[in-house]
C-alpha positions, 0 to 999 in steps of 0.5 A: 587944249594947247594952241600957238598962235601966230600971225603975219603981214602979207600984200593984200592984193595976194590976200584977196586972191583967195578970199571969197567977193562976199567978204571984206578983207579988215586987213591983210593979215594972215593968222596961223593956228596950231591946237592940240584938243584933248578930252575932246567931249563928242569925240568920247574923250579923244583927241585930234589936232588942227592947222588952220590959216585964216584973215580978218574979214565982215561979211557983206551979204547982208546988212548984219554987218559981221566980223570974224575970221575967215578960214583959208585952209583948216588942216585935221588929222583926224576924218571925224572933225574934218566931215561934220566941220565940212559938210555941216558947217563949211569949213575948209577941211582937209587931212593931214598928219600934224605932230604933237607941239614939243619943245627944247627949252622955251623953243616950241614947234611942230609940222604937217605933213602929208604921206611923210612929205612935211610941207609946214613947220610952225616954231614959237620961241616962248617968253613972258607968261602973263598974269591973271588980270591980263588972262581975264581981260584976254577972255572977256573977248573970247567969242568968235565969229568964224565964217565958211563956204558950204559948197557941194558940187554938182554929179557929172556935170560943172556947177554947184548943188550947193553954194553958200556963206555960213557962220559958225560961232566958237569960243576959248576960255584961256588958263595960260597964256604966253607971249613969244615970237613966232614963225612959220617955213613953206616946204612945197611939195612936188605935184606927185607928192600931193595931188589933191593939196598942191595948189592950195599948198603952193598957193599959200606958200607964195604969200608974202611974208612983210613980217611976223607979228607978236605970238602967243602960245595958250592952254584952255579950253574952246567950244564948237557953238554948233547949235548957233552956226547957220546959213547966210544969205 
């Protein structure tokens, strides 16, 4: 797996917008994630790629007193990660086409887009490789609790047949990892460029961006925990 990694300071009222009330923002940060996953074992070897915006939050539904990342939108490219991450587990999928990172020299980069109409590029300039003494100290803190909302709405009617919090732990075991700067550029779309994602498009692309915090760029491995994602109350 081959992930860049970014993130940056945004106007926490803008943030909490758009998070769920059941969830305490920790900060207002917004992190951008780009991986390519290959060898991907459920998928008999294949590979799919993902872009996924996310912020730091506890949840607050129960007294368990969890943290970890909720995301905001996860675009795929791929339909068989995006139904069982979705239906199974809440996460917040949806489909785009998303390039294969490139590079010239140290600039790395790629872009979503949706029926030829790129509304996202992501660009990292690549520095400092770290060693292994800070790789293994990296992977020491390689769980994550990710969070969803599992919602299926009702047939011919308004409401929900389903609504709720869920928690769908991962984990990535690092190999490489460097150090760079990173950003990202909004291309909105017109409404009859992308129906169905214009507002969550538009939405996110109107966050403020006060400044871009360090990037990283990485080569792993990550594991879905399915077996320990579960309802919360």
């Amino acid at each position: 797996m081959t992930t860049i990694c970014l993130k940056f300071e945004t106007e926490q009222e803008a943030l909490l917008k758009i998070i769920h009330e059941d969830f305490e923002l920790l900060e207002p940060v917004v992190n951008v994630q780009y991986a390519n996953c290959r060898e991907v074992g459920w998928m008999s070897g294949g590979e799919y790629r993902l872009i996924q915006l996310s912020s730091p939050v506890r949840y607050m539904g129960n007294p368990e007193g969890l943290e970890g990342q909720y995301p905001l939108v996860i675009w795929e490219n791929k339909a068989c990660p995006i139904i069982g991450g979705r239906e199974e587990d809440g996460m917040p999928k949806i489909f785009a086409d998303i390039a294969s990172e490139r590079h010239w020299g140290e600039h790395w980069f790629t872009s979503a887009s949706y029926e030829c109409n790129t509304f996202l590029t992501i660009d990292l300039e690549r520095k400092e490789e770290l060693g292994a003494g800070e790789i293994a100290k990296m992977n020491e803190h390689s769980k994550t609790n990710v969070f969803g909302w599992r919602y299926i709405p009702n047939m011919g009617k308004g409401g929900a047949s389903l609504s709720h919090a869920t928690l769908y732990p991962q984990e990535a075991i690092a190999t490489q990892v460097w150090i760079g700067e990173g950003s990202i550029k909004w291309n909105p779309l017109t409404l009859e460029q992308n129906l169905v994602q214009y507002s969550i498009i538009s939405t996110l692309a109107q966050l403020p961006v006060i400044r871009f915090l360090p990037a990283i760029m990485m080569k792993g491995s990550s594991r879905l925990n399915v077996g320990d994602s579960r309802p919360l109350p």
